[in-house]
Backbone and ligand atoms as CSV (ligand in chain L), in Angstrom:
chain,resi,resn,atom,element,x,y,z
A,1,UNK,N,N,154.278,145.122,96.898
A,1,UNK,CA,C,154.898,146.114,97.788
A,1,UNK,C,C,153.871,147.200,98.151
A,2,UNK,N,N,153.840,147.545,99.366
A,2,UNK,CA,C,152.335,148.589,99.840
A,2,UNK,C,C,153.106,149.998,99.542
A,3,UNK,N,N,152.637,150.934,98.966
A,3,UNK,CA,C,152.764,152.173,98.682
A,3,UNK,C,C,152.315,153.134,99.626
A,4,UNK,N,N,151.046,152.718,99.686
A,4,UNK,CA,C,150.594,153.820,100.872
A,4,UNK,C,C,151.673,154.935,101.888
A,5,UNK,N,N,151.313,156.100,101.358
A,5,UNK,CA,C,152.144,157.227,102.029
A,5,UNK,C,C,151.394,157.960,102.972
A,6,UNK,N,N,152.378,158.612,104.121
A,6,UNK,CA,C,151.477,159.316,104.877
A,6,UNK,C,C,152.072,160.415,105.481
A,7,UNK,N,N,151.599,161.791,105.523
A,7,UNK,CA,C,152.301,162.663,106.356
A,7,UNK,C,C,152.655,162.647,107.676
A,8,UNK,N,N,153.472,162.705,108.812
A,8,UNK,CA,C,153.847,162.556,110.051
A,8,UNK,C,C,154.927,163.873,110.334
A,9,UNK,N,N,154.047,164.733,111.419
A,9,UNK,CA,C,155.235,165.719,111.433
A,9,UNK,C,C,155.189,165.907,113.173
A,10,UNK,N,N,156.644,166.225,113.387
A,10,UNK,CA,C,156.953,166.814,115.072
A,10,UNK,C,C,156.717,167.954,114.829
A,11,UNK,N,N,155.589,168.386,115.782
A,11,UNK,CA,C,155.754,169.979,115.979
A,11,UNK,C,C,156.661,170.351,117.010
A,12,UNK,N,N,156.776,171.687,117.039
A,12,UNK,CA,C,157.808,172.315,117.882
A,12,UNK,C,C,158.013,171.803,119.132
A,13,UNK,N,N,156.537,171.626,119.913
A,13,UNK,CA,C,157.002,171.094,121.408
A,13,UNK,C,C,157.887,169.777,121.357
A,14,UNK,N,N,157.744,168.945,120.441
A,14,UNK,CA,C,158.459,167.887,119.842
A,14,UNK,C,C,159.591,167.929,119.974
A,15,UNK,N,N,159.676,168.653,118.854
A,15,UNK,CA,C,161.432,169.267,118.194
A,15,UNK,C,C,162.297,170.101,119.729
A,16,UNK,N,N,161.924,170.755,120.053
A,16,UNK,CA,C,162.277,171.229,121.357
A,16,UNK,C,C,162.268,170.494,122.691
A,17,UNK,N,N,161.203,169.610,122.864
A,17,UNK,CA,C,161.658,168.362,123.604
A,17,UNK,C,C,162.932,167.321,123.093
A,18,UNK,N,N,163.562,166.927,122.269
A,18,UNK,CA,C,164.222,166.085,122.153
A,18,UNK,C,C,163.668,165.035,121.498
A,19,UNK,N,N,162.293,164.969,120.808
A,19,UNK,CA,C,161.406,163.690,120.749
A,19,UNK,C,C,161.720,163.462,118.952
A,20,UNK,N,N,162.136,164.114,118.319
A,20,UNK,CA,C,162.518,163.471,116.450
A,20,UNK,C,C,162.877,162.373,116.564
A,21,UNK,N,N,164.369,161.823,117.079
A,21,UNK,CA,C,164.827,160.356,117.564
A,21,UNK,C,C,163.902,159.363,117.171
A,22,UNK,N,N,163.074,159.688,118.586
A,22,UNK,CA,C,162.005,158.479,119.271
A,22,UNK,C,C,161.112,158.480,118.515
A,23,UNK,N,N,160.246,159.673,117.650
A,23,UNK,CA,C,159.291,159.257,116.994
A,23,UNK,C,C,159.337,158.738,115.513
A,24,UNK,N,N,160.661,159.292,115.016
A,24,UNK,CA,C,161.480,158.563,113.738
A,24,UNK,C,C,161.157,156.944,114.040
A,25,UNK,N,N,162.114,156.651,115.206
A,25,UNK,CA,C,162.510,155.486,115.763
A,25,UNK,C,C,161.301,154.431,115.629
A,26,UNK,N,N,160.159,155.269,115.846
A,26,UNK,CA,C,159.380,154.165,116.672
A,26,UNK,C,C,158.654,153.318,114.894
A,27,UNK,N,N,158.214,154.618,113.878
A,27,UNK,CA,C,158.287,154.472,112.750
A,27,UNK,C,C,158.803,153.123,111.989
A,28,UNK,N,N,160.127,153.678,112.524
A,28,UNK,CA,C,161.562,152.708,111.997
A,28,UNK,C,C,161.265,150.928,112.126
A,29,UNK,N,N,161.289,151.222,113.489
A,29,UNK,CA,C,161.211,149.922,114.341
A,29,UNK,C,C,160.028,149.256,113.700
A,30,UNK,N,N,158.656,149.836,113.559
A,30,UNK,CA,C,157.299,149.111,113.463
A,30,UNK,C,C,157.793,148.358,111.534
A,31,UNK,N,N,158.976,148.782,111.093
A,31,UNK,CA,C,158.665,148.383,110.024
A,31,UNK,C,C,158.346,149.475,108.544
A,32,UNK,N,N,157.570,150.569,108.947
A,32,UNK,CA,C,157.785,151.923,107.887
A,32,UNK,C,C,158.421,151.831,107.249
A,33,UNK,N,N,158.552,152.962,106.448
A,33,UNK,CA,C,160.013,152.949,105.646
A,33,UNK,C,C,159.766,154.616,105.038
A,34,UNK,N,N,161.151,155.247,105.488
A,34,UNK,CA,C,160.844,156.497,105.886
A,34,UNK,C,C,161.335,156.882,104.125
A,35,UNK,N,N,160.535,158.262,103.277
A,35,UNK,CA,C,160.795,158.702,102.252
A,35,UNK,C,C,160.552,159.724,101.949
A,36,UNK,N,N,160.894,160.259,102.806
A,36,UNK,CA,C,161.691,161.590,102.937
A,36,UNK,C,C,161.249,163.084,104.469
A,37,UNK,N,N,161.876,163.599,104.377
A,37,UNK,CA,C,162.523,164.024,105.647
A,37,UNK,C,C,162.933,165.489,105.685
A,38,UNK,N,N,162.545,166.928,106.089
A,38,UNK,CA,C,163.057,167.868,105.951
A,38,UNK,C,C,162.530,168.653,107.574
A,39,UNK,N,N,163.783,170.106,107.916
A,39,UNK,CA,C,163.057,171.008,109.500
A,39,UNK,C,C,162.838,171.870,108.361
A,40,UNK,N,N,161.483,172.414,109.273
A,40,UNK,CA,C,160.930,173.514,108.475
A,40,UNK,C,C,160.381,174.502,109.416
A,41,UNK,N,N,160.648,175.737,109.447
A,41,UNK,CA,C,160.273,176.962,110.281
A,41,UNK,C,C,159.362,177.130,109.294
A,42,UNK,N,N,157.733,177.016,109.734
A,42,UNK,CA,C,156.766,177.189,108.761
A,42,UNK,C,C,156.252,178.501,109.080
A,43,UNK,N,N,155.845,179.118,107.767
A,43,UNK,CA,C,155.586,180.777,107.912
A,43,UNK,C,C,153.818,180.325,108.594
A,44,UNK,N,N,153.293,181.078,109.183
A,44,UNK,CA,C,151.566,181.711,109.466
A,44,UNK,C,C,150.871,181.060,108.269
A,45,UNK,N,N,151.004,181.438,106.981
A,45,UNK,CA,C,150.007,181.078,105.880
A,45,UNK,C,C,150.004,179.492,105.288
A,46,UNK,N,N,151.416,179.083,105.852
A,46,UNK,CA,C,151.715,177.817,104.907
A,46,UNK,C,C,150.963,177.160,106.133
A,47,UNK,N,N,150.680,177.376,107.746
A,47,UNK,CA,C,149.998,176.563,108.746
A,47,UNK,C,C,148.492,176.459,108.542
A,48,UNK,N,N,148.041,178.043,108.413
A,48,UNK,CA,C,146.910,178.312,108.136
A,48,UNK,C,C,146.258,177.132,106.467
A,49,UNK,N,N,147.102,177.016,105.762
A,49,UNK,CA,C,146.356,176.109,104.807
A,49,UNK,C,C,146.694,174.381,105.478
A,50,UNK,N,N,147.798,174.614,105.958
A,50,UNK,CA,C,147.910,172.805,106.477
A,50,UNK,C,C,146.664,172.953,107.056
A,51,UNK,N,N,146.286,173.351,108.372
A,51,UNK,CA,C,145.037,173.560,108.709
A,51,UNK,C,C,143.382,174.478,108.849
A,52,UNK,N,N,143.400,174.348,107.599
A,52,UNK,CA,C,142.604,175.058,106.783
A,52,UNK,C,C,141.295,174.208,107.378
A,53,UNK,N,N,140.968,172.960,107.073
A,53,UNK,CA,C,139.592,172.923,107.618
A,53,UNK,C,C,139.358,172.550,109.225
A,54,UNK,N,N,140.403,173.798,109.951
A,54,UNK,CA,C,140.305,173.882,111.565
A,54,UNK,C,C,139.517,175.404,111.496
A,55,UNK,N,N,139.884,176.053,110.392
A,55,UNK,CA,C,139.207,177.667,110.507
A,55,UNK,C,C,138.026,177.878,111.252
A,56,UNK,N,N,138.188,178.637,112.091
A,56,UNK,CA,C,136.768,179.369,112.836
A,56,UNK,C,C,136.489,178.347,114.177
A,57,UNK,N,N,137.593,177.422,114.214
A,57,UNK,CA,C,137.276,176.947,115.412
A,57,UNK,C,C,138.204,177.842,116.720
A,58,UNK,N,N,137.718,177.698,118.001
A,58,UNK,CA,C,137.975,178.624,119.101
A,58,UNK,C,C,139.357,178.512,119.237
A,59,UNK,N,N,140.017,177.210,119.227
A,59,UNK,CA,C,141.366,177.280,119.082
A,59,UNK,C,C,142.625,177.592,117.979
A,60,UNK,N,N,141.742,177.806,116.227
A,60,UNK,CA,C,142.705,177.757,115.744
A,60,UNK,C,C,143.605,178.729,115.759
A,61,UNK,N,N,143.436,179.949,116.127
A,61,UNK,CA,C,144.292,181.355,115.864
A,61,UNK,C,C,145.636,180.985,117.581
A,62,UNK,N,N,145.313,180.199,118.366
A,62,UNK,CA,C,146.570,179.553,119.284
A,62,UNK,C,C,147.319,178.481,118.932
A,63,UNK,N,N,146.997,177.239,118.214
A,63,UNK,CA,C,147.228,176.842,117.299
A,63,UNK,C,C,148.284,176.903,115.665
A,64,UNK,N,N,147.642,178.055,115.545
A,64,UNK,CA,C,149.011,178.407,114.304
A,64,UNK,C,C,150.339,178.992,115.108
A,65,UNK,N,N,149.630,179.788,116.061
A,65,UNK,CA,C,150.535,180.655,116.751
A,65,UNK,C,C,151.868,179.641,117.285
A,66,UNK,N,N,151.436,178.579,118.544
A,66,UNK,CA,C,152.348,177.461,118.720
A,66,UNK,C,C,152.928,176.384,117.528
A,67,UNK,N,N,152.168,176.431,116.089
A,67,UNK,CA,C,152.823,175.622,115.252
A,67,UNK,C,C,154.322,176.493,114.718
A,68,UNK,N,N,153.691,177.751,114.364
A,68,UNK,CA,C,154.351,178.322,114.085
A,68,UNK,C,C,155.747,179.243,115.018
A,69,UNK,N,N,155.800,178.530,116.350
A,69,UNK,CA,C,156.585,178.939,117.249
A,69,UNK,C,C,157.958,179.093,116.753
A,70,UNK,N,N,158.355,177.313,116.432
A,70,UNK,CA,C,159.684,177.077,116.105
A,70,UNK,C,C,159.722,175.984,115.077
A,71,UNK,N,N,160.942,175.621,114.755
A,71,UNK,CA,C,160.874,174.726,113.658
A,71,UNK,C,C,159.607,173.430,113.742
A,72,UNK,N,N,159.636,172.514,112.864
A,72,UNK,CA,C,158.742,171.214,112.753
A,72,UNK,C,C,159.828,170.180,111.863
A,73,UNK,N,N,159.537,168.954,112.670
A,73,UNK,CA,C,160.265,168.007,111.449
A,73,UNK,C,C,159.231,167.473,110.823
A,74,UNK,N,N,159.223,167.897,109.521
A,74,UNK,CA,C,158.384,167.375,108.313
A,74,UNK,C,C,159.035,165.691,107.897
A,75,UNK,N,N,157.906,164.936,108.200
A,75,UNK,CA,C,158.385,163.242,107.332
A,75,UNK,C,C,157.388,162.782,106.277
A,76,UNK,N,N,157.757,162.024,105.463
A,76,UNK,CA,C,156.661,161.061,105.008
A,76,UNK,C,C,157.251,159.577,104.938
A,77,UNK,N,N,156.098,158.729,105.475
A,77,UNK,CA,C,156.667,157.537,105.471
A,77,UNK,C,C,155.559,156.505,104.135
A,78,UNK,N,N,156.296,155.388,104.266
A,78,UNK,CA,C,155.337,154.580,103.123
A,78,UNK,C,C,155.592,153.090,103.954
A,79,UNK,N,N,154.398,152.016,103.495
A,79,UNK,CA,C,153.899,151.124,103.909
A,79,UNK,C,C,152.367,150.793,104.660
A,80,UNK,N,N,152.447,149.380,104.353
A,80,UNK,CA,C,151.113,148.878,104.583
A,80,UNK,C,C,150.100,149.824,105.428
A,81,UNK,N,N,149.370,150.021,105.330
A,81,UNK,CA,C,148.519,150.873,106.172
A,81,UNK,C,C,148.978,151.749,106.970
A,82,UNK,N,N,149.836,152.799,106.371
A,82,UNK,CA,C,150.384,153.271,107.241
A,82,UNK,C,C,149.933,154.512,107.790
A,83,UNK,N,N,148.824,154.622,107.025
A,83,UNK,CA,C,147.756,155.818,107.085
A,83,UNK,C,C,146.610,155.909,108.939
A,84,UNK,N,N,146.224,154.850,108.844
A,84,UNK,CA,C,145.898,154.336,110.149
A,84,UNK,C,C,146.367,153.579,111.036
A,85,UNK,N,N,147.369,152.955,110.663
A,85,UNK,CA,C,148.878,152.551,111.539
A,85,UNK,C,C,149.494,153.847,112.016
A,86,UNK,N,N,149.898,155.022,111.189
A,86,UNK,CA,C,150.386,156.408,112.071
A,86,UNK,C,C,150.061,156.697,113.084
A,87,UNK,N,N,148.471,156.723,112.635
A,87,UNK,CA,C,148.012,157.544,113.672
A,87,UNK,C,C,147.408,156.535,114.966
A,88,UNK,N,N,147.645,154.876,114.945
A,88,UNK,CA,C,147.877,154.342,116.115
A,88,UNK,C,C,148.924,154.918,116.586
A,89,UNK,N,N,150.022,155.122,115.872
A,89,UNK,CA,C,151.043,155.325,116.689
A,89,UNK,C,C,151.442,156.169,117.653
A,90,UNK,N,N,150.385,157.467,116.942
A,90,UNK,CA,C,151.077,158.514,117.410
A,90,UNK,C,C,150.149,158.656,118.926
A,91,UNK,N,N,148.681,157.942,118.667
A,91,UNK,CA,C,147.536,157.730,120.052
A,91,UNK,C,C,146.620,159.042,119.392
A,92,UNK,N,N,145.428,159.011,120.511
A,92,UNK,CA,C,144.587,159.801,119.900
A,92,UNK,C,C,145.067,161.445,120.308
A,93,UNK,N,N,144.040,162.415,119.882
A,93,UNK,CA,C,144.689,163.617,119.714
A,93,UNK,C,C,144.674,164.490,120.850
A,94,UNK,N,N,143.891,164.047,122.090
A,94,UNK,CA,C,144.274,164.499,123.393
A,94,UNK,C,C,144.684,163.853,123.953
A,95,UNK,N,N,145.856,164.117,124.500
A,95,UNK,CA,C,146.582,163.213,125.186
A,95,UNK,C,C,146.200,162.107,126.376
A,96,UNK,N,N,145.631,163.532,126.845
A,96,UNK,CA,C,144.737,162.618,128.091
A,96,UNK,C,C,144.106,161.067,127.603
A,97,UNK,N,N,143.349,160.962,126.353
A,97,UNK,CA,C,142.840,159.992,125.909
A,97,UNK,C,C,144.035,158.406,125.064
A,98,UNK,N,N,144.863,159.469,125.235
A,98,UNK,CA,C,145.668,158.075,124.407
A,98,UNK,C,C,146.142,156.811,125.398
A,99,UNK,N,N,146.420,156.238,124.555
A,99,UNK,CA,C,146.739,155.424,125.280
A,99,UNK,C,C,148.724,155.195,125.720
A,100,UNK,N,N,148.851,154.568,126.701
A,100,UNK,CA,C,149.818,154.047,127.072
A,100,UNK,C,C,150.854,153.622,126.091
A,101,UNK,N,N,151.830,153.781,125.627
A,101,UNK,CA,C,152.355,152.771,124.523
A,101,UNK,C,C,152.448,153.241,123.337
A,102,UNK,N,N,151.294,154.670,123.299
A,102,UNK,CA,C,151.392,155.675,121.885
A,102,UNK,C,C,152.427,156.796,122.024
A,103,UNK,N,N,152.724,157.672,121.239
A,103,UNK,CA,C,153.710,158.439,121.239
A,103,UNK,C,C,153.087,159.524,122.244
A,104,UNK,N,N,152.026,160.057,121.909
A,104,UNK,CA,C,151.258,160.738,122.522
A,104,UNK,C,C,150.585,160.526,124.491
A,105,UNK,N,N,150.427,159.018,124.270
A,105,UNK,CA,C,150.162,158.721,126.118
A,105,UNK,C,C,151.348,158.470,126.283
A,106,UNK,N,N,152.600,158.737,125.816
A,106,UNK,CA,C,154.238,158.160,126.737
A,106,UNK,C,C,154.693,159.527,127.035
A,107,UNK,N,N,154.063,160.324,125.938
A,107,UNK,CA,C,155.085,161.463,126.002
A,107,UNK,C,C,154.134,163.070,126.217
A,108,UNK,N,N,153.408,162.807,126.341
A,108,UNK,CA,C,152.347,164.929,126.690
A,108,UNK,C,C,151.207,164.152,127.375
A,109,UNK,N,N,150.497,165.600,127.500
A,109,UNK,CA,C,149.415,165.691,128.536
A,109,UNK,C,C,148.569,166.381,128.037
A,110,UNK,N,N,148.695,167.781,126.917
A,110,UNK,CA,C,147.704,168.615,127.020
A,110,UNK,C,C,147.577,168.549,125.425
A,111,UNK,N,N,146.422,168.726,125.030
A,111,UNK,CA,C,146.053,168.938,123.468
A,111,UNK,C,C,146.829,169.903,122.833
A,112,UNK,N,N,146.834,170.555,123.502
A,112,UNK,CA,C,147.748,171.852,122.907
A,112,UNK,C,C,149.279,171.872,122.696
A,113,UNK,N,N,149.658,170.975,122.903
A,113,UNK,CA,C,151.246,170.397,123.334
A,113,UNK,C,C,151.184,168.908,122.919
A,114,UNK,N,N,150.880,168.645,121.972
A,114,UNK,CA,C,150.651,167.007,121.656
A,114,UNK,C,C,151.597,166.333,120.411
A,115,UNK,N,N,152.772,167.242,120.834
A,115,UNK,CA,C,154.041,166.741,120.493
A,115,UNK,C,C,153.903,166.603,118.487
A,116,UNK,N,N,153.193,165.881,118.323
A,116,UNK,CA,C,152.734,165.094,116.479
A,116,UNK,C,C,152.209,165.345,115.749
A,117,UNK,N,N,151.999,165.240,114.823
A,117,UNK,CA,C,150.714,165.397,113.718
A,117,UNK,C,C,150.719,164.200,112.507
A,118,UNK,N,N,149.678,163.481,112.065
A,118,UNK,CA,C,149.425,162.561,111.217
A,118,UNK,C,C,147.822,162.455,110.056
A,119,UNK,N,N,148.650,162.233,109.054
A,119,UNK,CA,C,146.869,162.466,108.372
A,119,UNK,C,C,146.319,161.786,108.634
A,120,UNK,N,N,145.157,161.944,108.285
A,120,UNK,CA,C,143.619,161.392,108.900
A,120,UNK,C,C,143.323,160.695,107.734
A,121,UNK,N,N,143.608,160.794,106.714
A,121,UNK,CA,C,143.071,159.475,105.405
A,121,UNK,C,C,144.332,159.615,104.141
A,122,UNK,N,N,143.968,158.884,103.818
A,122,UNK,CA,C,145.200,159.089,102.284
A,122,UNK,C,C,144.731,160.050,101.543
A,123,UNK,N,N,143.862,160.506,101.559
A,123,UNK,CA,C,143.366,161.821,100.515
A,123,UNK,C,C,143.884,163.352,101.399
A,124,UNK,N,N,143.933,163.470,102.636
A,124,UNK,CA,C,144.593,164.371,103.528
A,124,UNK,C,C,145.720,163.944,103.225
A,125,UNK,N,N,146.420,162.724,103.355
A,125,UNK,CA,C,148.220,162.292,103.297
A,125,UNK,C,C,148.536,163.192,101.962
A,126,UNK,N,N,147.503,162.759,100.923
A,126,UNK,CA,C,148.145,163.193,99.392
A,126,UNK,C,C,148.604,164.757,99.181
A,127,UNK,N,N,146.991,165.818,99.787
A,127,UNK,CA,C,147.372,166.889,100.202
A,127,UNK,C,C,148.562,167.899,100.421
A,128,UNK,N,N,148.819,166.790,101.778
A,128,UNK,CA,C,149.789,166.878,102.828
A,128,UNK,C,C,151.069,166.879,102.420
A,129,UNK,N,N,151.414,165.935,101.880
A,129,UNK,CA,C,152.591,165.822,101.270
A,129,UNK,C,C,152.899,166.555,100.091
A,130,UNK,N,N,152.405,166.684,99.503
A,130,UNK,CA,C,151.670,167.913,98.319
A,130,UNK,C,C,152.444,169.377,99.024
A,131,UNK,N,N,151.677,169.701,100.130
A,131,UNK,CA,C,151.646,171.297,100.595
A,131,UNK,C,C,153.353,171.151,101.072
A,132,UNK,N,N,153.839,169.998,102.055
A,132,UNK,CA,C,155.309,170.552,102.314
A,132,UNK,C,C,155.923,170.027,101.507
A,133,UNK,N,N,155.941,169.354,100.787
A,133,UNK,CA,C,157.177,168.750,99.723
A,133,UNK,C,C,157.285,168.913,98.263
A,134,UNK,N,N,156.028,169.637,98.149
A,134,UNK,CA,C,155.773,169.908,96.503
A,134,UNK,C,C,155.869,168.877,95.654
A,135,UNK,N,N,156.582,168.715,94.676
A,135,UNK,CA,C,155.951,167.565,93.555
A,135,UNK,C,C,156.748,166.055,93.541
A,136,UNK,N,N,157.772,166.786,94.753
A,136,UNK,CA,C,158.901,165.532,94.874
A,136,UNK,C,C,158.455,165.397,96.257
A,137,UNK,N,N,157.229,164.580,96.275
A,137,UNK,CA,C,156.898,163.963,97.659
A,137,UNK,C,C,157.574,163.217,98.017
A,138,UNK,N,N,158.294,162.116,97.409
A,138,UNK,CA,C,159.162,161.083,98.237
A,138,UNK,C,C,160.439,160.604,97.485
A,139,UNK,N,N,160.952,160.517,98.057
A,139,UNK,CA,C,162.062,159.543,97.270
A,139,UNK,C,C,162.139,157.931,97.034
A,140,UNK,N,N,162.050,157.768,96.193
A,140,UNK,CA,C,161.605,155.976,96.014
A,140,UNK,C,C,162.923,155.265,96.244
A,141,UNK,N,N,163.093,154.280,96.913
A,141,UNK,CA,C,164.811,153.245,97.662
A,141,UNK,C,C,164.226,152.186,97.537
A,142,UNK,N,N,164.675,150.913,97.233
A,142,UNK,CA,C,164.238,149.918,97.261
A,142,UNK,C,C,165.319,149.042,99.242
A,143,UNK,N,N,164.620,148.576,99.882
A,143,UNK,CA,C,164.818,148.033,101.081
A,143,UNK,C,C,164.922,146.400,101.167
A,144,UNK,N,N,166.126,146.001,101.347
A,144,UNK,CA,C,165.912,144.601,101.520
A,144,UNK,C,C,165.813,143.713,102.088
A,145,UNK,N,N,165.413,144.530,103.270
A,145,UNK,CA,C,164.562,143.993,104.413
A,145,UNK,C,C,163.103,143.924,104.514
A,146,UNK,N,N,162.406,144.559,103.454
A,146,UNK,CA,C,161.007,144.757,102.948
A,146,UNK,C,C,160.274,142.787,102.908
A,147,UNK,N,N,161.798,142.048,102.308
A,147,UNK,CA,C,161.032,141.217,102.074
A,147,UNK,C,C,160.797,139.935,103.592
A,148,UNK,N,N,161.472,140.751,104.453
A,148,UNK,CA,C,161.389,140.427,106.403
A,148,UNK,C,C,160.189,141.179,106.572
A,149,UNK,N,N,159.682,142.150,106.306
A,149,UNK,CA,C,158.658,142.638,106.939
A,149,UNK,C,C,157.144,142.381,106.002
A,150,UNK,N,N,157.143,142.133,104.684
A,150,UNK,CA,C,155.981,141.369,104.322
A,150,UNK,C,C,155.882,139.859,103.889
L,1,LIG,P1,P,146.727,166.738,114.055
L,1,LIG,O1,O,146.029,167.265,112.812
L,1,LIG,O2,O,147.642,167.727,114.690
L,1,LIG,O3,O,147.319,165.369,113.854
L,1,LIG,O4,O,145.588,166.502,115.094
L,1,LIG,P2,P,144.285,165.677,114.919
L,1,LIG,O5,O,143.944,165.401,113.482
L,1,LIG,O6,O,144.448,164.499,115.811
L,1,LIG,O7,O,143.206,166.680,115.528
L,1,LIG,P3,P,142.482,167.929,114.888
L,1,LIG,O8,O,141.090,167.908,115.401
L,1,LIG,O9,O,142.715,168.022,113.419
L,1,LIG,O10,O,143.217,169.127,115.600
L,1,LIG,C1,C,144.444,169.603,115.137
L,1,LIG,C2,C,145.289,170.051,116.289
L,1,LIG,O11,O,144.664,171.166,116.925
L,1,LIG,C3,C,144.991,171.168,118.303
L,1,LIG,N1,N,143.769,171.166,119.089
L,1,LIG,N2,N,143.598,171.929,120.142
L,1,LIG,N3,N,142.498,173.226,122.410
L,1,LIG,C4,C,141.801,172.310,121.784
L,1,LIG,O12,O,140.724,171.958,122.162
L,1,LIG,C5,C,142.386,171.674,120.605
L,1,LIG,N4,N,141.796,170.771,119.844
L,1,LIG,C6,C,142.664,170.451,118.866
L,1,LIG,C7,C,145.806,169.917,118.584
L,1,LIG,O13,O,147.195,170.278,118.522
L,1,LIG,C8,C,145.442,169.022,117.422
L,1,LIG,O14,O,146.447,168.072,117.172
């Protein structure tokens, strides 16, 4: 059974578009298996450490500002590669560049508005899940459809 966990969160333009559904969904559909799930109105400091090694770049102080607009749906999912499977999913991180078919080229346009967020390796996922969920990162379910999808 693949363990591999990974952080996946809607930011606000997300959550305020209507897009949790679809990007749950799309998760769902590929096979994932979602373990666990919370909205979170994240304070300034708790953004500032999610993205802690963005500091001192030109955009981060607009950045916290729009993370920190309005709520976020915080997820973590588990399965096979799901670490670099996410972040196919979600397309690359300017929109402009993604592709067609990703969450990101179906649904925004501007970097700054790019609907998602996904870790970049399992050592960021571990982090990640770490900083919003504290020590009860996931909830473990056994699925019995797991044995349809491997
Ligand atoms: P994320 O952490 O949100 O999944 O994004 P990422 O790894 O694909 O990209 P990263 O370089 O870590 O950037 C984090 C977020 O910062 C915003 N950004 N704005 N204005 C800009 O040039 C710019 N560049 C990055 C995006 O919201 C990006 O997702």
């Amino acid at each position: 059974m693949a363990t591999e966990q990974t952080f996946i969160m809607v930011k606000p333009d997300g959550v305020q578009r209507g897009l949790v559904g679809e990007i749950v969904g799309r998760f769902e559909k590929r096979g994932y298996q979602l373990v666990n799930a919370k909205m979170v109105h994240a304070s300034q400091e708790h953004l500032e450490q999610h993205y802690a090694d963005l500091k001192g770049k030109p955009f981060f102080p607009g950045l916290i500002k729009y993370m920190a607009s309005g709520p976020v749906f915080a997820t973590v999912w588990q399965g096979k590669d799901v670490v670099k499977q996410g972040r196919a999913l979600l397309g690359a991180t300017n929109p402009l560049a993604s592709a067609p078919g990703t969450i990101r080229g179906d649904f925004a346009i501007d970097v700054g508005r790019n609907i998602c967020h996904g870790s970049d390796s399992v050592e960021s996922a571990k982090k990640e899940i770490s900083l919003w969920f504290g020590q009860d990162g996931s909830i473990p379910y056994k699925r019995a459809v797991d044995a349809w999808i491997y």
